[in-house]
Structures are given as C-alpha cells and as structure tokens.
N, CA, C and O atoms as a Tinker XYZ file with bonds, in Angstrom:
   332  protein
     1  N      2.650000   11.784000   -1.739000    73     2
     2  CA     2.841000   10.404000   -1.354000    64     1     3
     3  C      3.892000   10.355000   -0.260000    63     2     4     5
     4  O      5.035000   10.807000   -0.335000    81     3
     5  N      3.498000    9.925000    0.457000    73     3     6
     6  CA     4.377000    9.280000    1.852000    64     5     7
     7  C      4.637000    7.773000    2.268000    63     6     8     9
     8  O      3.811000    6.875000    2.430000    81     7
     9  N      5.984000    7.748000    2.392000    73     7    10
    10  CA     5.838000    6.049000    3.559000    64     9    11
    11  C      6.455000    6.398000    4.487000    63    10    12    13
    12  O      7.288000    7.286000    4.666000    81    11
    13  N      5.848000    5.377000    5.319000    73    11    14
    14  CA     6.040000    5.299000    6.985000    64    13    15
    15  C      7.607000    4.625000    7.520000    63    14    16    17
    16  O      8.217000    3.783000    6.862000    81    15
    17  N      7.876000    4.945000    8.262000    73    15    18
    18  CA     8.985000    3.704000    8.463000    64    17    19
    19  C      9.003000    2.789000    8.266000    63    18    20    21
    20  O     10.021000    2.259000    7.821000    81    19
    21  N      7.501000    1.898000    8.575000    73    19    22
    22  CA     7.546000    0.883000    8.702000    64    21    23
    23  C      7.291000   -0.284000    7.151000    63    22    24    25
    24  O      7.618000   -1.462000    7.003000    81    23
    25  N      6.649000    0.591000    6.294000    73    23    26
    26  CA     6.416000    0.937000    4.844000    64    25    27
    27  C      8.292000    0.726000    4.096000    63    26    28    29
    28  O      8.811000   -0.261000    3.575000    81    27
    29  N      8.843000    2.100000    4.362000    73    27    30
    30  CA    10.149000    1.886000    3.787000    64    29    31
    31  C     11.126000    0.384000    4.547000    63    30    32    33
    32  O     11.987000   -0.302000    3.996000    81    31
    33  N     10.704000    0.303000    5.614000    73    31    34
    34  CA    11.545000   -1.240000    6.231000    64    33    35
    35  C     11.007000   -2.689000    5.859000    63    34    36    37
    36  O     11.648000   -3.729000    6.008000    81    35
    37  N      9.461000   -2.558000    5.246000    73    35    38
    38  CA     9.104000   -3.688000    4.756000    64    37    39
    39  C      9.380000   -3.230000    2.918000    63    38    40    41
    40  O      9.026000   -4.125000    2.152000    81    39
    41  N      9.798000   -2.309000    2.431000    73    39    42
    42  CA     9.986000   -2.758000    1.163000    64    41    43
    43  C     11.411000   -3.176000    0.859000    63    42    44    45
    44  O     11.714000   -3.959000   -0.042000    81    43
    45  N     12.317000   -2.548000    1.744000    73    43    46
    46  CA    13.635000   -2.956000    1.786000    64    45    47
    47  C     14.580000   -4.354000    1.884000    63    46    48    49
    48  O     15.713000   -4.719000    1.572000    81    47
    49  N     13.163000   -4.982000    2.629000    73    47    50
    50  CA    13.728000   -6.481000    2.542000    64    49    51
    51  C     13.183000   -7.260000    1.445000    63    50    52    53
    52  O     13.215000   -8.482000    1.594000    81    51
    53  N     12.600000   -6.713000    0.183000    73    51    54
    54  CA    12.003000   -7.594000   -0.711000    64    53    55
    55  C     12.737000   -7.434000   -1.942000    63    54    56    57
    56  O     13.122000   -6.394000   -2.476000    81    55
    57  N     12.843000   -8.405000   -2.235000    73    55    58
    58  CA    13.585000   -8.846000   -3.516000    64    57    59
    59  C     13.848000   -8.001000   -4.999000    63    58    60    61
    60  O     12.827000   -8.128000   -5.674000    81    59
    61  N     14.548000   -7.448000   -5.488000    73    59    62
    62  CA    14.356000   -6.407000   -6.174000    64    61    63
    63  C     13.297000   -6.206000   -7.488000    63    62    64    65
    64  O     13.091000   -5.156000   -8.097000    81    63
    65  N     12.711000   -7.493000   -7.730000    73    63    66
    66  CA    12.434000   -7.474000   -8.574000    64    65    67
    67  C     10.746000   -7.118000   -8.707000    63    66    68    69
    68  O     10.061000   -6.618000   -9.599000    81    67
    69  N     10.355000   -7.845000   -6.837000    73    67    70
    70  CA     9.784000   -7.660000   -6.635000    64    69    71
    71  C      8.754000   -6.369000   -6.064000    63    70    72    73
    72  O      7.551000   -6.161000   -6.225000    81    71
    73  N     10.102000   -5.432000   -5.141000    73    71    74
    74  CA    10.544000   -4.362000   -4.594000    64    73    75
    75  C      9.978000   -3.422000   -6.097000    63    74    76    77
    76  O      9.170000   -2.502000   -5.973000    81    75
    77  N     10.645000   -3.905000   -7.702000    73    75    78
    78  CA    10.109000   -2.990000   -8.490000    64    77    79
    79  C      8.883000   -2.884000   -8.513000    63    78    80    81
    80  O      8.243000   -1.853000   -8.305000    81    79
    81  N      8.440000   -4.023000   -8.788000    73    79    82
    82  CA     6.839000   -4.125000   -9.077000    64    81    83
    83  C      5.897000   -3.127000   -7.749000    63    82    84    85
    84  O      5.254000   -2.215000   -8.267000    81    83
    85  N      5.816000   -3.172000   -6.825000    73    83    86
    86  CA     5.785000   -2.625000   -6.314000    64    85    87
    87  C      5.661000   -1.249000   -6.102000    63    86    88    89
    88  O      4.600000   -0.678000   -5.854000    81    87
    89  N      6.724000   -0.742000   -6.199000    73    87    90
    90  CA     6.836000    0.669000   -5.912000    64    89    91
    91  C      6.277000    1.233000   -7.829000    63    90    92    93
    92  O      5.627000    2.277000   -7.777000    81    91
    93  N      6.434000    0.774000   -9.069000    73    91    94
    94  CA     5.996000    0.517000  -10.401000    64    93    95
    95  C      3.898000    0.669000   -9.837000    63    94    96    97
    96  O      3.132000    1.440000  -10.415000    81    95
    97  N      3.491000   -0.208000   -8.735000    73    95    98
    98  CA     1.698000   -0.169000   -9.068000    64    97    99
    99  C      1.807000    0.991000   -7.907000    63    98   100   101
   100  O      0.712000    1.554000   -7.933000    81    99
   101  N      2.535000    1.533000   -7.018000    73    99   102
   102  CA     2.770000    2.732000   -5.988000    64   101   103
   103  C      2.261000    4.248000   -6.433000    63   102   104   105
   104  O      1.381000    5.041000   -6.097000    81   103
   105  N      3.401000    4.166000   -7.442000    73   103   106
   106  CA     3.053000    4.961000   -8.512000    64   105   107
   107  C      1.944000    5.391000   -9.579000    63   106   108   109
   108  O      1.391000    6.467000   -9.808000    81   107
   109  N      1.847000    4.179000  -10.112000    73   107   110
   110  CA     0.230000    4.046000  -10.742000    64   109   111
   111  C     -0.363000    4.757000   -9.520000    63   110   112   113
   112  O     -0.709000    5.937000   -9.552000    81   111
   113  N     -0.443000    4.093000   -8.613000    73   111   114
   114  CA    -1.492000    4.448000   -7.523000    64   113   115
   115  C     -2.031000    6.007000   -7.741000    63   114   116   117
   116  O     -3.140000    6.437000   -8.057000    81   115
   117  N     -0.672000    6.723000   -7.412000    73   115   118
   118  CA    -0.378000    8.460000   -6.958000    64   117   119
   119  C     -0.783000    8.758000   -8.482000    63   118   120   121
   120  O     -1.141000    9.932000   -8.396000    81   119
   121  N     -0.934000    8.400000   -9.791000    73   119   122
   122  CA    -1.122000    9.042000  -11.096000    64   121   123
   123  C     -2.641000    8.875000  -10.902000    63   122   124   125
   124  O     -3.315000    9.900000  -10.805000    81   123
   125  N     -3.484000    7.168000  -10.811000    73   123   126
   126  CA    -4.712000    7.440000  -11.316000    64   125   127
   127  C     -5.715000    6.968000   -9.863000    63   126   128   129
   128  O     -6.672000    6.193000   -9.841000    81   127
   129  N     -5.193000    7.621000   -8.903000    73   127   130
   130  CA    -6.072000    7.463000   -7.719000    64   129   131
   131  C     -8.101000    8.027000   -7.771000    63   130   132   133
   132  O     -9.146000    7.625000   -7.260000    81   131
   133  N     -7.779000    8.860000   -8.479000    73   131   134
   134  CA    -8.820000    9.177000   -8.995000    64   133   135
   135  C    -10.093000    8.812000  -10.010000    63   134   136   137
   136  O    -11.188000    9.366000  -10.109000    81   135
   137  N     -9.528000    7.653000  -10.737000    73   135   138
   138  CA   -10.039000    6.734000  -11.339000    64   137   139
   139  C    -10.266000    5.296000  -10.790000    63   138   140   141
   140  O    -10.637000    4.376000  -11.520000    81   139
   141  N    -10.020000    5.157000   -9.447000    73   139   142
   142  CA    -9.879000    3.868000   -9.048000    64   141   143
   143  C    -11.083000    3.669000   -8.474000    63   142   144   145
   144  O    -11.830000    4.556000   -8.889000    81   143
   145  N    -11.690000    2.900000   -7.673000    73   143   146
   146  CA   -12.776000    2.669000   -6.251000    64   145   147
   147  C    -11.292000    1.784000   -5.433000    63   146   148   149
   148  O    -10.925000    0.624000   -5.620000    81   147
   149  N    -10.727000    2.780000   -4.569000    73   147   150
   150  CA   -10.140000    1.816000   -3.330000    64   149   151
   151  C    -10.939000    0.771000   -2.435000    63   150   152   153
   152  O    -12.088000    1.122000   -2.168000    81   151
   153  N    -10.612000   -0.196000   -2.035000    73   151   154
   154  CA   -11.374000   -1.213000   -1.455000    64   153   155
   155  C    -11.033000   -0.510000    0.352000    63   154   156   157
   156  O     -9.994000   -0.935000    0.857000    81   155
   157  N    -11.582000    0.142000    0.915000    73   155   158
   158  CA   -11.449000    0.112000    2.400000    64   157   159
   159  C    -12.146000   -1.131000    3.118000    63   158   160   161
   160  O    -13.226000   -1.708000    2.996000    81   159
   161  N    -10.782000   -1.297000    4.092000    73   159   162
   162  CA   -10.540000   -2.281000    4.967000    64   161   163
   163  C    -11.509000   -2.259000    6.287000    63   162   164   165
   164  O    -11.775000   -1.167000    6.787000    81   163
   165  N    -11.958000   -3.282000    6.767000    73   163   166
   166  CA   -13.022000   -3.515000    8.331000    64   165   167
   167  C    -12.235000   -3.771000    9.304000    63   166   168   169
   168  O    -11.009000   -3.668000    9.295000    81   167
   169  N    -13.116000   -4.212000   10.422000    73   167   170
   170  CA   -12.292000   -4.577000   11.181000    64   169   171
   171  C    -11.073000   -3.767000   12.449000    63   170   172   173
   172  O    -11.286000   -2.913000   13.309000    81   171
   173  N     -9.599000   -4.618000   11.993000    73   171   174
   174  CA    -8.628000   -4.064000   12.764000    64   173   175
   175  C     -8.483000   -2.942000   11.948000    63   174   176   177
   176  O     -8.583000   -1.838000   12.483000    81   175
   177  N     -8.232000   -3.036000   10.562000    73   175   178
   178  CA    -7.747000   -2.470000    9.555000    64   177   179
   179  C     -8.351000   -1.381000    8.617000    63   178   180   181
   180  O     -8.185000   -0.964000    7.470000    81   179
   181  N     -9.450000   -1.042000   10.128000    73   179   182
   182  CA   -10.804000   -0.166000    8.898000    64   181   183
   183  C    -10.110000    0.716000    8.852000    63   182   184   185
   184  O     -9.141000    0.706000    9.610000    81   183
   185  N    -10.300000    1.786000    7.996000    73   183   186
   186  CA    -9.839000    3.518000    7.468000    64   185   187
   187  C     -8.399000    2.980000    6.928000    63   186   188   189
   188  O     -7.412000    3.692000    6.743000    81   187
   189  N     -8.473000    1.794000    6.747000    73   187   190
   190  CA    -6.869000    1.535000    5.416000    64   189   191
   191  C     -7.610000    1.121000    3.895000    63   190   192   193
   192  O     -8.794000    0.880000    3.662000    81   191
   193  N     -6.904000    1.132000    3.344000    73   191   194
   194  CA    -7.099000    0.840000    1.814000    64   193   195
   195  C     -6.035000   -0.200000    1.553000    63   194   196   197
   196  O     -4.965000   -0.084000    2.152000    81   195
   197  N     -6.242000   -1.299000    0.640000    73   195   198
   198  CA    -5.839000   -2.218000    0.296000    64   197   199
   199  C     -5.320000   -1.975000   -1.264000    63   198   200   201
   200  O     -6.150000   -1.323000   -1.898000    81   199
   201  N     -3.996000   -2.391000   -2.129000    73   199   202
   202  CA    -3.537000   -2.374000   -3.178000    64   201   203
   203  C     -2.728000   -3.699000   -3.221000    63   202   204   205
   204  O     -1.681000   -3.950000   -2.625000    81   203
   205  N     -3.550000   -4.607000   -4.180000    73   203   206
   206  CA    -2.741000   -5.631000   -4.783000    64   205   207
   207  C     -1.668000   -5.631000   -5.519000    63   206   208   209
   208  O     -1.854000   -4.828000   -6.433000    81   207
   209  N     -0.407000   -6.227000   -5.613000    73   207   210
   210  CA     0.583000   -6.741000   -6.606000    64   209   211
   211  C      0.976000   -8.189000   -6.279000    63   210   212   213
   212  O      1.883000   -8.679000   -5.607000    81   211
   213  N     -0.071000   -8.709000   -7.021000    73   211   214
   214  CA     0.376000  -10.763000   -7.311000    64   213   215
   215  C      0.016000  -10.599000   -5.576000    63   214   216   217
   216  O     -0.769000   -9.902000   -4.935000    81   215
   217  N      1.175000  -11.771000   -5.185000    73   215   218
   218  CA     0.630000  -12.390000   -3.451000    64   217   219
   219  C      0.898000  -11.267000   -2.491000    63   218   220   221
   220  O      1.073000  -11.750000   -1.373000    81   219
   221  N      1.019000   -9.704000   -2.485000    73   219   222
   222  CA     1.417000   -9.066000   -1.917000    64   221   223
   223  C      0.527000   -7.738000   -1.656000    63   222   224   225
   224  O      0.170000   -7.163000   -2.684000    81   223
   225  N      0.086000   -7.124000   -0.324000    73   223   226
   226  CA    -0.173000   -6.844000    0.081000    64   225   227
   227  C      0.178000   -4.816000    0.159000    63   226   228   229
   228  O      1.092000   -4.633000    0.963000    81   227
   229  N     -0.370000   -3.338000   -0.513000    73   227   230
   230  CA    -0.090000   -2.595000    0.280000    64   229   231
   231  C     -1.153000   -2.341000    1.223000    63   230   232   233
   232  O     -2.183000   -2.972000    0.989000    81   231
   233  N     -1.168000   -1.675000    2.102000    73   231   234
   234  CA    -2.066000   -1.226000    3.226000    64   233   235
   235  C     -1.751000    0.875000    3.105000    63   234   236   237
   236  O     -0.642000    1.338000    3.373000    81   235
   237  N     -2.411000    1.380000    2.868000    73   235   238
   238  CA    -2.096000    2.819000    3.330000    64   237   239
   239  C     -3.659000    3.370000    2.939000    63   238   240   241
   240  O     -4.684000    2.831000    2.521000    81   239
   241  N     -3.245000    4.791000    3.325000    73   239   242
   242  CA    -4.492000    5.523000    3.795000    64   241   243
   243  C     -4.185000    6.883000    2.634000    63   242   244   245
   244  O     -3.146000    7.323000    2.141000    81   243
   245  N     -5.941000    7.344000    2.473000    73   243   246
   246  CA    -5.992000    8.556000    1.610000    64   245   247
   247  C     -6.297000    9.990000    2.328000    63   246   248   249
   248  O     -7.463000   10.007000    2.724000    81   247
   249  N     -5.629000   11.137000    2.599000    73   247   250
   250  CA    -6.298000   12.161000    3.130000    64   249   251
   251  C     -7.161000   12.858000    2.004000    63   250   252   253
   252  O     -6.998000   14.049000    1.739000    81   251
   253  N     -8.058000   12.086000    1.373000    73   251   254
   254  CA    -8.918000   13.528000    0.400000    64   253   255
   255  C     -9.079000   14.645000    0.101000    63   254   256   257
   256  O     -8.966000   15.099000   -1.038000    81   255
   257  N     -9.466000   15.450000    1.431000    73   255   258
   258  CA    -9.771000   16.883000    1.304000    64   257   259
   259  C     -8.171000   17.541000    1.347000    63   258   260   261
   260  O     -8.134000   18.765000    1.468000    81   259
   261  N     -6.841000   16.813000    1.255000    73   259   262
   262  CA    -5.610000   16.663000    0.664000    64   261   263
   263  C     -4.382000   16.575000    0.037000    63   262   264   265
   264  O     -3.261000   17.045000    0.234000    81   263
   265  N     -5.213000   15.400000   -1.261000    73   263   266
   266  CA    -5.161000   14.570000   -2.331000    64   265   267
   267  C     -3.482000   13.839000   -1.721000    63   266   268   269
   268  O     -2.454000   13.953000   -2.389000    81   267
   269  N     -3.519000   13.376000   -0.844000    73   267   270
   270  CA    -2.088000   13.377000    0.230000    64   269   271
   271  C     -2.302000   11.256000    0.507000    63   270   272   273
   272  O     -3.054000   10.783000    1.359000    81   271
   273  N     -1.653000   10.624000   -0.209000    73   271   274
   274  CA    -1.576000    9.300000    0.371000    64   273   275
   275  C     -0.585000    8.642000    0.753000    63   274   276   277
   276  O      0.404000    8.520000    0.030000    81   275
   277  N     -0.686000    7.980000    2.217000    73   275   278
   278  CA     0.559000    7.432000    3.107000    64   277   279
   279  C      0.410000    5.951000    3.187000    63   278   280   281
   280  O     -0.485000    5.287000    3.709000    81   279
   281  N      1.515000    5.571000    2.534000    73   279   282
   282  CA     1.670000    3.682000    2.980000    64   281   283
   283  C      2.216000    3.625000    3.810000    63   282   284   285
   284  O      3.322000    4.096000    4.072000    81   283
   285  N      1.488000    2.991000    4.424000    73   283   286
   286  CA     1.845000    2.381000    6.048000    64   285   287
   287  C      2.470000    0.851000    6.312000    63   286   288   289
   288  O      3.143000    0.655000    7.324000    81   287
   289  N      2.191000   -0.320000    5.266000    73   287   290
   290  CA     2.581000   -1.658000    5.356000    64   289   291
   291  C      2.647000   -2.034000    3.915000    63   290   292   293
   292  O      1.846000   -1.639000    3.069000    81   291
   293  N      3.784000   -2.924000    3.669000    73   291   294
   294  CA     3.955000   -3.908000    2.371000    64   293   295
   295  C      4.361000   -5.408000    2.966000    63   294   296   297
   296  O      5.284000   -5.813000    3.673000    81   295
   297  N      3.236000   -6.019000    2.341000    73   295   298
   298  CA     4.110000   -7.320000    3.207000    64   297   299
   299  C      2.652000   -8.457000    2.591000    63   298   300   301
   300  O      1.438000   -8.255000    2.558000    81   299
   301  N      3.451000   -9.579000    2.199000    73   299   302
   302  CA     2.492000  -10.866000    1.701000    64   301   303
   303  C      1.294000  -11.132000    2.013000    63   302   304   305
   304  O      1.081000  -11.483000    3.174000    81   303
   305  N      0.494000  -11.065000    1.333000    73   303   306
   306  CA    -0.915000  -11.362000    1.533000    64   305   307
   307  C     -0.998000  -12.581000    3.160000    63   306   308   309
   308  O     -1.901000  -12.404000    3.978000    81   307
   309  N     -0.026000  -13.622000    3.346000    73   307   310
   310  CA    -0.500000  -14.457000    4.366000    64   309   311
   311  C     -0.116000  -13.738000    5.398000    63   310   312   313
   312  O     -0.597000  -14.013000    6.497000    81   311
   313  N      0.764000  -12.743000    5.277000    73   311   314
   314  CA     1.407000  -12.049000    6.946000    64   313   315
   315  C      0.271000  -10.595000    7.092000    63   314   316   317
   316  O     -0.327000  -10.566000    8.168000    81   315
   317  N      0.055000   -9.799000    6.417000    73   315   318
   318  CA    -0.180000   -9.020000    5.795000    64   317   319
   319  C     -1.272000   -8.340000    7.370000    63   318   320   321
   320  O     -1.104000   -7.494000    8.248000    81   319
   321  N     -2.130000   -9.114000    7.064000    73   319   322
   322  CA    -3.558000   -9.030000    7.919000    64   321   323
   323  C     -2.987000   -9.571000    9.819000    63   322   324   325
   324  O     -3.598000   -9.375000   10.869000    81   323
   325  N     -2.217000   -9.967000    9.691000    73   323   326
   326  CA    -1.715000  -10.711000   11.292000    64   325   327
   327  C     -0.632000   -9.610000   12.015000    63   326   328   329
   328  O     -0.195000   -9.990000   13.102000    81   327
   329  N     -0.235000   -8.512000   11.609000    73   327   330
   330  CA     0.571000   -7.480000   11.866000    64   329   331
   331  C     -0.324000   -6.509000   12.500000    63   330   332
   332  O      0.112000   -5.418000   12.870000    81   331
C-alpha cells in the first residue's frame, strides 16, 4: 500500500475522527481486496477505483500482477470528481 502526496495532504486536513474512519476502511481495503469487485472509474478518472466512507471519496489504483495498491485522492464526494 502506497499514498501519494497528494493522498497524504488530503488526509491531513480532515478531521480526526474522520481521518480515522478512513484510513480504518484503507486498511480493510489492503486485508480483503480480494474479496471485493472494485468499481473502476470512466471518463477523466478511468483506470481509478473508487472506495466509499459515508460522504467521502477514495480514488486509487490496483497494480495486480503486483498485489501493490496506491491512493492517489481523499476528498468529499462533491469535490472529489472536479479535481
């Protein structure tokens, strides 16, 4: 598991509680990635994968042949997509 700069600078400004939750479904992520169907993104945003927590937004990518995943963006579902 990796974050990006821009990943560690958008979780840094969020609220701690929220900041837990967060990095708490991050984790999940990296344990049961393998059990999931990731939703890949169209568009601007194709070859990203999308992970919900409540109104908030991750964005990162899977290298498969790998097993290697990098978040690239955290940030509110309304900003989220306009970045």
């Amino acid at each position: 598991m990796q974050f990006t700069p821009q990943a560690l600078e958008d979780l840094s400004q969020l609220d701690n509680v929220v900041a837990k939750r967060i990095v708490d479904k991050i984790q999940w992520l990296a344990e049961h990635y393998d059990q999931i169907q990731s939703e890949m993104l169209t568009g601007t945003f194709a070859n990203f994968y999308k992970l919900r927590v409540g109104d908030w937004r991750i964005l990162y990518t899977c290298d498969m042949a790998h097993c290697h995943i990098t978040i690239h963006v955290i940030a509110h579902r309304s900003k989220v997509y306009k970045s």
